[in-house]
N, CA, C and O atoms as a DFTB+ gen file, in Angstrom:
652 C
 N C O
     1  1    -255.985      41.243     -28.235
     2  2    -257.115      40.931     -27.383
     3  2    -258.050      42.135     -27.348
     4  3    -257.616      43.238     -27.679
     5  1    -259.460      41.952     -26.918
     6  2    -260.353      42.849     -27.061
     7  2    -260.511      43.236     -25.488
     8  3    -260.383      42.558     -24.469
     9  1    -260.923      44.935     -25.762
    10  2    -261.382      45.099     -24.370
    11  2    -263.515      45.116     -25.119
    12  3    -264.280      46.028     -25.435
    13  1    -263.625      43.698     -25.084
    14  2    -265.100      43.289     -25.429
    15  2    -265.723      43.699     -24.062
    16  3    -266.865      44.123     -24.237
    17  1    -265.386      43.707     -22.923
    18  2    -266.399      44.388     -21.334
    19  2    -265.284      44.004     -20.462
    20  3    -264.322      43.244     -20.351
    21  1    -266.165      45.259     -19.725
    22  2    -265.286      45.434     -18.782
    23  2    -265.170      44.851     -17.570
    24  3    -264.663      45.291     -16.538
    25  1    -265.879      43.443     -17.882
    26  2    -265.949      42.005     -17.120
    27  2    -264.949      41.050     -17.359
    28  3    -264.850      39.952     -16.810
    29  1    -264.136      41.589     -18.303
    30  2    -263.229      40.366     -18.791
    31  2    -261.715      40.351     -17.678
    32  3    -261.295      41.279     -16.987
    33  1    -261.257      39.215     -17.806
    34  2    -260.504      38.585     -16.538
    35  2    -259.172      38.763     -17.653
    36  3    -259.233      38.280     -18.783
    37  1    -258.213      39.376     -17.251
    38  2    -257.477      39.389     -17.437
    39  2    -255.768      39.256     -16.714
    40  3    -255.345      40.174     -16.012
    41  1    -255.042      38.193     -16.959
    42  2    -254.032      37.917     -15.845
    43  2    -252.620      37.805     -17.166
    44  3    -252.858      37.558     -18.348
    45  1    -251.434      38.010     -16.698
    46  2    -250.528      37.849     -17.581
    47  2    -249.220      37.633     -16.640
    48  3    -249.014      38.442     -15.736
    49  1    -248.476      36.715     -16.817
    50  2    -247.395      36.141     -16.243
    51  2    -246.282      35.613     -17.209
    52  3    -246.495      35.279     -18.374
    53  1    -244.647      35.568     -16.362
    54  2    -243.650      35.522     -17.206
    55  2    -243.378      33.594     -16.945
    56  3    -243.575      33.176     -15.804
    57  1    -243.166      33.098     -17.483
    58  2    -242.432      31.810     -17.248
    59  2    -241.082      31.775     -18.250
    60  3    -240.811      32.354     -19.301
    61  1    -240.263      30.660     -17.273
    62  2    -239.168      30.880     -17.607
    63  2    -239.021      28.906     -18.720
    64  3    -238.992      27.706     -18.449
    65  1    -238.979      29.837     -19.979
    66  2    -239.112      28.538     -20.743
    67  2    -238.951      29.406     -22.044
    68  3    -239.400      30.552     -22.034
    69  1    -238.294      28.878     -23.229
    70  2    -238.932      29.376     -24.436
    71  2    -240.618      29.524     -25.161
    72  3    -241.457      28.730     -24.736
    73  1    -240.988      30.412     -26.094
    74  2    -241.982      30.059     -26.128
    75  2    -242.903      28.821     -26.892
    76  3    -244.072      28.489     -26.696
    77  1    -242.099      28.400     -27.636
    78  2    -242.582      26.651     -27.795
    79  2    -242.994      25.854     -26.808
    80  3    -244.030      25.190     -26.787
    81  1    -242.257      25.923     -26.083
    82  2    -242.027      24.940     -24.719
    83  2    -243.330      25.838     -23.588
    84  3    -244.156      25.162     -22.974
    85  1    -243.319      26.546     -23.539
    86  2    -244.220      27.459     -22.823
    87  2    -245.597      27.135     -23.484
    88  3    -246.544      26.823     -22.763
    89  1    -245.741      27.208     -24.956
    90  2    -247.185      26.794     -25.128
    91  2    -247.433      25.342     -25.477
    92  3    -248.566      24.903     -25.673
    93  1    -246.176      24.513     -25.556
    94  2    -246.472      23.003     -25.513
    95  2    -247.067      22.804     -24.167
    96  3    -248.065      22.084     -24.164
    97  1    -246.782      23.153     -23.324
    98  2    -247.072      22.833     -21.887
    99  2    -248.296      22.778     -21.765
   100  3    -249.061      21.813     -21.762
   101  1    -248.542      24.345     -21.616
   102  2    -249.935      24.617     -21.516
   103  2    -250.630      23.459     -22.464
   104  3    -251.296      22.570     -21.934
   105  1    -250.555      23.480     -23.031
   106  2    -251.389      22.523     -24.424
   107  2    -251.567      20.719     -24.035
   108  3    -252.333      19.990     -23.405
   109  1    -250.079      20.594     -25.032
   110  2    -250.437      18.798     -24.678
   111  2    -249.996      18.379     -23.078
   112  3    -250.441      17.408     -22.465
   113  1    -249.167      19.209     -22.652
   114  2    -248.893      18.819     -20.995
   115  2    -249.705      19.384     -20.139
   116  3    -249.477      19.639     -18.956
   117  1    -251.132      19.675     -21.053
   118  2    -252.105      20.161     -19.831
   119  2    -252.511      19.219     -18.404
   120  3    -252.760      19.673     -17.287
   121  1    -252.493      17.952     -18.777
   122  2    -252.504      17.079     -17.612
   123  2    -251.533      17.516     -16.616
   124  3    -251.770      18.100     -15.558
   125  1    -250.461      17.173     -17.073
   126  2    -249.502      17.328     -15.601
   127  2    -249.397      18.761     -15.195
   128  3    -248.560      19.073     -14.348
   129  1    -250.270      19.762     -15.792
   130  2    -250.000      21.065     -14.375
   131  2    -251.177      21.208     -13.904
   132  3    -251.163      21.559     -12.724
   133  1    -252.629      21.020     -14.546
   134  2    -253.504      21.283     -14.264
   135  2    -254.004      20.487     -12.918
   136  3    -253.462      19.382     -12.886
   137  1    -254.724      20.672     -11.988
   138  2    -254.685      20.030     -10.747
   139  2    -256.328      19.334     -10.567
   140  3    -257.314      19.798      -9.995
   141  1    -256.160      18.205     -11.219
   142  2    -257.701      17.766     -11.103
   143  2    -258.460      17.533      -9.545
   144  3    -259.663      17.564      -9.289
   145  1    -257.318      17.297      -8.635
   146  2    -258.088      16.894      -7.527
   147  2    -259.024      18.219      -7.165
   148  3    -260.196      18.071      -6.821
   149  1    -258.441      19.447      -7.267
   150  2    -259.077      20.930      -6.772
   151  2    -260.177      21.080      -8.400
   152  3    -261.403      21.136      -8.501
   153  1    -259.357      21.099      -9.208
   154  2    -260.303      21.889     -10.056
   155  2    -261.015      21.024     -11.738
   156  3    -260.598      21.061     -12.895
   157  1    -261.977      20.466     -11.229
   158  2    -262.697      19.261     -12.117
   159  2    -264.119      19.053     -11.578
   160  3    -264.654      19.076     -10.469
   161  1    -264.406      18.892     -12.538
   162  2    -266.295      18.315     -12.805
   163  2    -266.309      17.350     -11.715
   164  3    -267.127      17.494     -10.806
   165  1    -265.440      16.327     -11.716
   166  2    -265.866      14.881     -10.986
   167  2    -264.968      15.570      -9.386
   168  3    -265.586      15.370      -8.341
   169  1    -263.940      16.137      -9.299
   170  2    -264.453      16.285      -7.937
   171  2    -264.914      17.437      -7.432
   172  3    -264.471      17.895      -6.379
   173  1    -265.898      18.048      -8.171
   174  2    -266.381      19.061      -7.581
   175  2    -268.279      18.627      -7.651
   176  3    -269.031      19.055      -6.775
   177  1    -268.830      17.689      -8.896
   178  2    -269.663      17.716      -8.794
   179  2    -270.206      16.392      -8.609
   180  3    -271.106      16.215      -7.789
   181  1    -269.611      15.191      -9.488
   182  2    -270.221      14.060      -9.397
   183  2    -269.353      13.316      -8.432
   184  3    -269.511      12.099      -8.531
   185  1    -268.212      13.800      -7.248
   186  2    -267.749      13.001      -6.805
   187  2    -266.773      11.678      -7.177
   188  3    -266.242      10.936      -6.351
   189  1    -266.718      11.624      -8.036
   190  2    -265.551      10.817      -8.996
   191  2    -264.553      11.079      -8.891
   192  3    -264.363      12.266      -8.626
   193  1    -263.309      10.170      -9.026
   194  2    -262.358      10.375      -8.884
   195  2    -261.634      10.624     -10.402
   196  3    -261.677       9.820     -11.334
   197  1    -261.031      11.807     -10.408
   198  2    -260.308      12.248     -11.637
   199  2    -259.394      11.224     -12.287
   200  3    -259.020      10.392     -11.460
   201  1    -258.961      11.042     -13.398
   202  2    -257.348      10.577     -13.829
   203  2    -256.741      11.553     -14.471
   204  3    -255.593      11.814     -14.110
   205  1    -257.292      12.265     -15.476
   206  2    -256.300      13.287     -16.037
   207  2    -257.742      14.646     -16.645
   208  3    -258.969      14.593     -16.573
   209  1    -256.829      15.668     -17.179
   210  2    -257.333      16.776     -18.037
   211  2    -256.678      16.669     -18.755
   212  3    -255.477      16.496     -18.552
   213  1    -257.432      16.757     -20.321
   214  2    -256.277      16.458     -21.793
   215  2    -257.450      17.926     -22.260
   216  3    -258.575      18.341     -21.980
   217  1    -256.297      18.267     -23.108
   218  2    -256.356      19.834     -23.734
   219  2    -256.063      19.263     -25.503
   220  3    -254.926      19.280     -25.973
   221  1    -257.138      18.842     -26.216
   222  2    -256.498      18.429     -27.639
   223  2    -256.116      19.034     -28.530
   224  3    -257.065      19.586     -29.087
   225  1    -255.021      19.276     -29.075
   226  2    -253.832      20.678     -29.605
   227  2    -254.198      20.752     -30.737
   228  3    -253.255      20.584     -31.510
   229  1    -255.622      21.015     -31.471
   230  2    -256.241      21.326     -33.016
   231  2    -257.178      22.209     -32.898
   232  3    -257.982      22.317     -31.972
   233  1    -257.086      22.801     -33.770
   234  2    -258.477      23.811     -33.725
   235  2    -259.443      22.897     -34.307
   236  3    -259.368      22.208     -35.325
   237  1    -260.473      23.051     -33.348
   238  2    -262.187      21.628     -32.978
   239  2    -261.345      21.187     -31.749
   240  3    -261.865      20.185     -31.258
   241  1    -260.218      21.579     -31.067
   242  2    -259.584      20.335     -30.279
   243  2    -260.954      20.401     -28.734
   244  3    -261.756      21.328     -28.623
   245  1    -260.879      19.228     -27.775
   246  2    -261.387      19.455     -26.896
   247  2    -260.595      19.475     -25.828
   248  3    -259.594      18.762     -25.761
   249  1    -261.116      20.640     -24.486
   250  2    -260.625      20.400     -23.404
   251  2    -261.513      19.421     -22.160
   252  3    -262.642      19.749     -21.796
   253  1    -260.972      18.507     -21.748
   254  2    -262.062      17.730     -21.029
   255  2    -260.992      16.813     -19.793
   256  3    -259.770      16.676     -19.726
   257  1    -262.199      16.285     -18.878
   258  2    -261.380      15.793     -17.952
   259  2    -261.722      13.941     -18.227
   260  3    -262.659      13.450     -18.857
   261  1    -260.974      13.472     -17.748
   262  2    -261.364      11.845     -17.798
   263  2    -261.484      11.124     -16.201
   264  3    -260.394      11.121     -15.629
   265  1    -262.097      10.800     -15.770
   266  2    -262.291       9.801     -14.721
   267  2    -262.050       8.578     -14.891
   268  3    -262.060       7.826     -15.865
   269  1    -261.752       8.438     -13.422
   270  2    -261.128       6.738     -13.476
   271  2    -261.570       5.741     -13.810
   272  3    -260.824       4.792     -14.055
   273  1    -263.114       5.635     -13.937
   274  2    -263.528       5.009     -14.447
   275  2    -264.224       5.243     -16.318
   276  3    -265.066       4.591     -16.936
   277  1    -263.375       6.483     -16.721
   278  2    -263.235       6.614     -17.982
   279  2    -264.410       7.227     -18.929
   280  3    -264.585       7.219     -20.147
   281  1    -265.111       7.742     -17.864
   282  2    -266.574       8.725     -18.239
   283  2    -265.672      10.063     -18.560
   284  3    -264.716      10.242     -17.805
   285  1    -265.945      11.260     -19.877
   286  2    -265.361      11.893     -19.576
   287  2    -266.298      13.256     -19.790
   288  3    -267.247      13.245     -20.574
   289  1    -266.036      14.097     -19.231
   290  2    -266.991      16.068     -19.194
   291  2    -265.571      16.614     -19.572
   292  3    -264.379      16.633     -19.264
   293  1    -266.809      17.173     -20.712
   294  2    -265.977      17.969     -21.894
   295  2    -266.381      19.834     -20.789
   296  3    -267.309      20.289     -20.121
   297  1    -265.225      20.204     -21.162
   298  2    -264.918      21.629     -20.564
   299  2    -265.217      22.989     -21.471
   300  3    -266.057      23.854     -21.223
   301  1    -263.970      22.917     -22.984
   302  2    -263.940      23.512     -23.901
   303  2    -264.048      23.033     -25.097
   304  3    -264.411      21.882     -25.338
   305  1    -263.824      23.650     -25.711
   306  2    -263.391      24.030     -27.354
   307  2    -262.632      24.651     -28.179
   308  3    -263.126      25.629     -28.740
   309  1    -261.441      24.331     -28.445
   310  2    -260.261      25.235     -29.652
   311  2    -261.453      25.629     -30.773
   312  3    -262.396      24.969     -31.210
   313  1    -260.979      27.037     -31.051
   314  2    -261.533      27.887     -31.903
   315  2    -260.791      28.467     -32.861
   316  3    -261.142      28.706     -34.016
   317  1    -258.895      28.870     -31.930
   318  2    -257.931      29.307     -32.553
   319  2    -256.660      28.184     -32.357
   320  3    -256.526      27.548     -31.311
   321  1    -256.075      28.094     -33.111
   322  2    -254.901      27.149     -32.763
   323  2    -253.642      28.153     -33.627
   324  3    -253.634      28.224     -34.856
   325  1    -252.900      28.683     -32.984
   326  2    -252.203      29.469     -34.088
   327  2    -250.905      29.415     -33.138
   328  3    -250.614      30.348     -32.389
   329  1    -249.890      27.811     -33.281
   330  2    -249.167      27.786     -31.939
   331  2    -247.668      28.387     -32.485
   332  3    -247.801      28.486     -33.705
   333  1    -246.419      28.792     -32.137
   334  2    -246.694      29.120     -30.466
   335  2    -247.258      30.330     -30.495
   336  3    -246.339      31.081     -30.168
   337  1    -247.893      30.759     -30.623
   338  2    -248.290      32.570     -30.428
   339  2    -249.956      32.491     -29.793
   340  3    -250.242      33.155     -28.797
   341  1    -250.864      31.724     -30.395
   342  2    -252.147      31.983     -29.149
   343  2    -252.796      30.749     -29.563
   344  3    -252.257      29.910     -30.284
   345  1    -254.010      30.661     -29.068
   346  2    -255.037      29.866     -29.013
   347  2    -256.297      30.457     -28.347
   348  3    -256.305      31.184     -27.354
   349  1    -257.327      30.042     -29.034
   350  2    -258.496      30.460     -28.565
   351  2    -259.474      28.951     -27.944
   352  3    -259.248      27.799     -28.316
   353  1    -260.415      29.311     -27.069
   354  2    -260.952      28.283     -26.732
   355  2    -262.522      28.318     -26.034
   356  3    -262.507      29.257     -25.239
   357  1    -263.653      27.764     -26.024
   358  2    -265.217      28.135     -25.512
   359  2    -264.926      27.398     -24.553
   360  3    -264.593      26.222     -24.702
   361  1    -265.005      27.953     -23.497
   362  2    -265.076      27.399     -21.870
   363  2    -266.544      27.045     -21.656
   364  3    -267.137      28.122     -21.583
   365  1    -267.425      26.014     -21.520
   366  2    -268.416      26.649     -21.347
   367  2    -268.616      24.901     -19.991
   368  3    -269.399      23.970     -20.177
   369  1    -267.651      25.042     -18.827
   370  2    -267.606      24.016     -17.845
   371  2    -268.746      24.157     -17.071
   372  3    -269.143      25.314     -16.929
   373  1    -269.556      23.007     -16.376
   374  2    -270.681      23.357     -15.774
   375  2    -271.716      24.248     -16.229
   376  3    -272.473      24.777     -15.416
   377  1    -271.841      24.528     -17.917
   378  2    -272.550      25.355     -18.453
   379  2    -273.042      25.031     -19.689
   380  3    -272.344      24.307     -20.399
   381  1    -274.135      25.431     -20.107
   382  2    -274.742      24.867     -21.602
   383  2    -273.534      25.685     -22.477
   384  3    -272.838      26.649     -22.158
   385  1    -273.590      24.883     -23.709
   386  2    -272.553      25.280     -24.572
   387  2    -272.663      26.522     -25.367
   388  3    -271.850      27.051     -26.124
   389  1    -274.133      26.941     -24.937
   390  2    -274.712      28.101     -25.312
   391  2    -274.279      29.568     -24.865
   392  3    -274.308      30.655     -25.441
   393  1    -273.855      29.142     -23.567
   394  2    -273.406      30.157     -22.753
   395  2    -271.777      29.988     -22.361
   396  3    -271.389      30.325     -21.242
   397  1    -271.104      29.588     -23.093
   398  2    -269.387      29.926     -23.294
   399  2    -269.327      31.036     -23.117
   400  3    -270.220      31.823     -23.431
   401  1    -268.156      31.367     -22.524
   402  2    -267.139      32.060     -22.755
   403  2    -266.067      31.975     -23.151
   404  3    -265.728      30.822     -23.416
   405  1    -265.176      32.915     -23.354
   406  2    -263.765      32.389     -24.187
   407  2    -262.492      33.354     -23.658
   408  3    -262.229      34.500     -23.293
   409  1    -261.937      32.108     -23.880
   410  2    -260.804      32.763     -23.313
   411  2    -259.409      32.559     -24.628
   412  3    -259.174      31.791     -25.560
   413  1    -258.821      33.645     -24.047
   414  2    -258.039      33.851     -25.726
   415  2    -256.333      33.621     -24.715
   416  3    -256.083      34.188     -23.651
   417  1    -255.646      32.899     -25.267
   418  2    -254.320      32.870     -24.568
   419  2    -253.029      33.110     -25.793
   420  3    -252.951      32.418     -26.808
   421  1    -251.966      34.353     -25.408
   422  2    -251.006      34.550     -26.226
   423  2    -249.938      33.993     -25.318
   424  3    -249.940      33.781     -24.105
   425  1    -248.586      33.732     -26.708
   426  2    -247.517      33.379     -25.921
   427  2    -246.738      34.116     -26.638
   428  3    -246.705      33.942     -27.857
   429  1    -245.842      35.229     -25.932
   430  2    -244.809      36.067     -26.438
   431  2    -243.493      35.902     -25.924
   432  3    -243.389      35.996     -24.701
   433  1    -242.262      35.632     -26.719
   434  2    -241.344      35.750     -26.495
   435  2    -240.469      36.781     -25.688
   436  3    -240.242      37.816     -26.315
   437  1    -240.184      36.743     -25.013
   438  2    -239.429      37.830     -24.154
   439  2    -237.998      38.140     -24.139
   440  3    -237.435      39.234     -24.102
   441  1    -237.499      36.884     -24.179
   442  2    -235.703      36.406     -24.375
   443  2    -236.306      35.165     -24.479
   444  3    -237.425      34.723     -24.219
   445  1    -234.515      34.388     -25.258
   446  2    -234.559      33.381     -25.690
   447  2    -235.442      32.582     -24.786
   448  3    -236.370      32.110     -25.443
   449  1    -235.495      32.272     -23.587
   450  2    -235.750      31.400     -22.402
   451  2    -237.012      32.156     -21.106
   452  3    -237.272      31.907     -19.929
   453  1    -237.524      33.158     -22.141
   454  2    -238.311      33.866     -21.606
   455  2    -239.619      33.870     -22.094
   456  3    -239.422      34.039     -23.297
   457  1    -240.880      33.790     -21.932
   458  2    -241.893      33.922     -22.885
   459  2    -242.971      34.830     -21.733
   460  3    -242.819      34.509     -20.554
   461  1    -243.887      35.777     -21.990
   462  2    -244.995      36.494     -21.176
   463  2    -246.030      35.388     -21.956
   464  3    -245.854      34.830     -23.039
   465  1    -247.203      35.275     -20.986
   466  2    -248.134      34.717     -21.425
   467  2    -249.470      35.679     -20.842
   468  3    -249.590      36.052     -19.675
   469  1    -250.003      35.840     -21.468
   470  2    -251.483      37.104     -21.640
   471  2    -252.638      35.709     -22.002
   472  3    -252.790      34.826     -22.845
   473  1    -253.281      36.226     -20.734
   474  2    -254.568      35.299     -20.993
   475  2    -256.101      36.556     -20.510
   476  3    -256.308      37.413     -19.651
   477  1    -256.826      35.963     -21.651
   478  2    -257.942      37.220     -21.635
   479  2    -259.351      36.379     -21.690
   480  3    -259.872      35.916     -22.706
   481  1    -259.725      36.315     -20.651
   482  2    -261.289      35.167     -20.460
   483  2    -262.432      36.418     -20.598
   484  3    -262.219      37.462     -19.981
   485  1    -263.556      36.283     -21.364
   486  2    -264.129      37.273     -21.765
   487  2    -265.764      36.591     -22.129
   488  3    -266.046      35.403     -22.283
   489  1    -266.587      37.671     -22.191
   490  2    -267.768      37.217     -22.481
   491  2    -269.331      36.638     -21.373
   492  3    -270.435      36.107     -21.486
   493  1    -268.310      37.267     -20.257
   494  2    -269.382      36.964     -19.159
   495  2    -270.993      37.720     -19.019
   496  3    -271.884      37.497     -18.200
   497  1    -270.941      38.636     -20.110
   498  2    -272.234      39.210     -20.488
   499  2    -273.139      38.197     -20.903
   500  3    -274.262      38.392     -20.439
   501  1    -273.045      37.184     -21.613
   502  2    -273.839      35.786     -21.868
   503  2    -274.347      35.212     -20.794
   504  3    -275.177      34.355     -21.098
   505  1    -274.159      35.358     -19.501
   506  2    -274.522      34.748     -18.345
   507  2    -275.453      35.334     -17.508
   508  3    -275.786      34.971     -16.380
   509  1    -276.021      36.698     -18.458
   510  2    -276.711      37.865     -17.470
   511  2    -276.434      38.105     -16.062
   512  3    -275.470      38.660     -15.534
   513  1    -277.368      37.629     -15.613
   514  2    -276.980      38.324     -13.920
   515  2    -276.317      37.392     -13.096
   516  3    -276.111      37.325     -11.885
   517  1    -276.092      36.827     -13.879
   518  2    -274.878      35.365     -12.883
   519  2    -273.537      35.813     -13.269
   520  3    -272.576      35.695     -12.508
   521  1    -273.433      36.502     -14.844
   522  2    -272.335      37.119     -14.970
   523  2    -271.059      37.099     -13.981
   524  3    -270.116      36.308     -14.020
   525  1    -271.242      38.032     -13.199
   526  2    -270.366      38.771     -12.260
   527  2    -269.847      37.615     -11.864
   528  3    -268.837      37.116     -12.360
   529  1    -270.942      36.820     -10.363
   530  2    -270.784      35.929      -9.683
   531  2    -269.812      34.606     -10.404
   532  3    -269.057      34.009      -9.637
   533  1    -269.856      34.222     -11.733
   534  2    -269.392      33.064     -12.473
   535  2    -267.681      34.071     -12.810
   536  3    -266.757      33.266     -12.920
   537  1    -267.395      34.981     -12.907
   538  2    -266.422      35.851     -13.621
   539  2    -265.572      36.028     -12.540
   540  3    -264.361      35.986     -12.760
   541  1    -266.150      36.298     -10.927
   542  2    -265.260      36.004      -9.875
   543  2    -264.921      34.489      -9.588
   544  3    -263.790      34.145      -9.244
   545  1    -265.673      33.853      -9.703
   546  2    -265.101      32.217      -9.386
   547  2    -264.072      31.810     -10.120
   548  3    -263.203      31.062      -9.670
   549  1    -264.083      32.357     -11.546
   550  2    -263.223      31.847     -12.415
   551  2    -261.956      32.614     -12.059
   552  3    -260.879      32.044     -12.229
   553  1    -261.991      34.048     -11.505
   554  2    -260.845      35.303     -11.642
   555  2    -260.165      33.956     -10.165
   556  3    -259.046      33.539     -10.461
   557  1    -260.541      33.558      -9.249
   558  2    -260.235      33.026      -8.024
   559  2    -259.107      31.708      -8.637
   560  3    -258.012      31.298      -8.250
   561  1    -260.161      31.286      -9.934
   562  2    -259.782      29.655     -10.670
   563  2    -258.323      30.613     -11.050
   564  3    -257.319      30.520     -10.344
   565  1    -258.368      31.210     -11.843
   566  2    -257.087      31.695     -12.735
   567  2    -256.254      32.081     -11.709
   568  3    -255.141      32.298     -12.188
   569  1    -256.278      32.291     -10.364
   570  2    -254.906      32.721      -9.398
   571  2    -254.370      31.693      -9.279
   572  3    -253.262      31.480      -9.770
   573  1    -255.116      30.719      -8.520
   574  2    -254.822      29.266      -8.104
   575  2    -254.207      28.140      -9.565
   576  3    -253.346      27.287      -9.350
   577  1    -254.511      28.242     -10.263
   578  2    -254.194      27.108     -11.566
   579  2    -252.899      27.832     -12.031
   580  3    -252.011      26.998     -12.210
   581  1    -252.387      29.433     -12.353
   582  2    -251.086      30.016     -12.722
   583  2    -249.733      29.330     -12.628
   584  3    -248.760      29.134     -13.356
   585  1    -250.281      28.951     -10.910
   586  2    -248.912      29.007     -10.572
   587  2    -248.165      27.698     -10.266
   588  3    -247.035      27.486      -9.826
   589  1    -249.615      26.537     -10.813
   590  2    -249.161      25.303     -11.357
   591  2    -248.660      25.277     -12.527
   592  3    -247.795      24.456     -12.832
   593  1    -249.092      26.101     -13.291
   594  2    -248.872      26.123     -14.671
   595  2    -247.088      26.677     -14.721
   596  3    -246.223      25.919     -15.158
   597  1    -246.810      27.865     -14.285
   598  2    -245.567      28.373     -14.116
   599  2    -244.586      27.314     -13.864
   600  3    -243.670      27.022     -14.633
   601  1    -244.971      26.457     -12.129
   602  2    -243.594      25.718     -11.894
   603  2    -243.610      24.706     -13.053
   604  3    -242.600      24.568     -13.743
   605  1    -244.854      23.913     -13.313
   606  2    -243.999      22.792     -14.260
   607  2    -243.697      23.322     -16.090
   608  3    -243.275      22.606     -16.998
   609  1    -244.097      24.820     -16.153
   610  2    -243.400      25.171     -17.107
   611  2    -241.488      24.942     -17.069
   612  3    -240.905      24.335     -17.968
   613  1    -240.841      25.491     -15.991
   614  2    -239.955      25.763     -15.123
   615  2    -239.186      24.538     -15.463
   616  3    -238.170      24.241     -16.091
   617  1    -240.422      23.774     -14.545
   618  2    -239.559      21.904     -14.596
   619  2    -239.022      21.311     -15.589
   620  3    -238.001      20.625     -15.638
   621  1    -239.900      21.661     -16.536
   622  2    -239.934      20.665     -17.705
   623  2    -239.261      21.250     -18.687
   624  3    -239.161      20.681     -19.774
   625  1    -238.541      22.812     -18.398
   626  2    -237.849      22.985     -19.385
   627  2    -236.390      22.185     -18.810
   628  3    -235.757      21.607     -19.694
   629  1    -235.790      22.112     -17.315
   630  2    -235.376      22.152     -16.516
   631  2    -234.778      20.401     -16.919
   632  3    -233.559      20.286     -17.046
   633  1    -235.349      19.566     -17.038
   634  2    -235.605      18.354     -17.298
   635  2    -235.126      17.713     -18.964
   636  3    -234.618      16.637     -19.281
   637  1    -235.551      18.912     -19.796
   638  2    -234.940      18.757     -21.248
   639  2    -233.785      18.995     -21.095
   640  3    -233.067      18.145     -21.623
   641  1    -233.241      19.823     -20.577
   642  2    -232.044      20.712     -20.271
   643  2    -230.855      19.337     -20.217
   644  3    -229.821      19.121     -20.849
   645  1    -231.570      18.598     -19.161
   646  2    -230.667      17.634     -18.263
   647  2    -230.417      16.117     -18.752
   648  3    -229.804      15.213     -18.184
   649  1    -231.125      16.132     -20.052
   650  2    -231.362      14.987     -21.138
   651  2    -230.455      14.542     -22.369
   652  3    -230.817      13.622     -23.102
């Protein structure tokens, strides 16, 4: 990862999963950790009611949310797909696609049943003087979304286990 400015959001956490399973999650089981009611286009802007967030696991893949009535706002963009070890992706939510940012996510093995995950959101210089202001909302987004991400990492290894 780059230290590209010294605006970039950087958070890194252990989950207890191998790292396959750790970046399957994140990836195609992005629906079930990600929490649409708090953090989505439709209920934050158009009032809609969410059904899922799908994360599509190819580089071109898209990240986007779907509403219930099946309209869907596209979020990102895979740039890197290099699984299990990282993925890259243009965030550019509530924003022209012009003004992405990106966020780069590794998955490292730790022990068998261990993986660190390093996530590095970067590029808030594209936003000029909104910069900052958009780089804290998101640093706020990345506390709150973790630690959905963690338990049903947890679960779902938890669940194979028991199969």
């Amino acid at each position: 990862m780059s230290a590209e400015t010294d605006l970039a959001i950087r958070r890194s956490l252990v989950v207890d999963a191998p790292v396959e399973r750790a970046f399957e999650v994140f990836t195609e089981g992005f629906g079930g950790w990600w929490p649409v009611s708090t953090h989505s286009v439709g209920a934050s802007i158009v009032d809609k009611p969410v059904r899922t967030a799908v994360f599509e696991p190819c580089l071109g893949g898209r990240v986007y949310e779907v509403m219930e009535d099946g309209t869907e706002a596209e979020w990102a963009e895979v740039t890197a797909w290099e699984p299990p070890a990282r993925l890259v992706y243009l965030w550019h939510l509530k924003r022209d696609r012009a003004e992405a940012t990106e966020v780069e996510i590794r998955f490292e093995s730790t022990a068998p049943d261990s993986t660190r995950v390093d996530i590095e959101h970067r590029g808030w210089e594209r936003l000029g003087a909104e910069g900052q202001t958009w780089r804290d909302r998101n640093m706020g987004g990345w506390a709150t979304l973790l630690p959905h991400y963690q338990s049903v990492v947890a679960t779902a290894d938890r669940e194979e286990e028991t199969v």
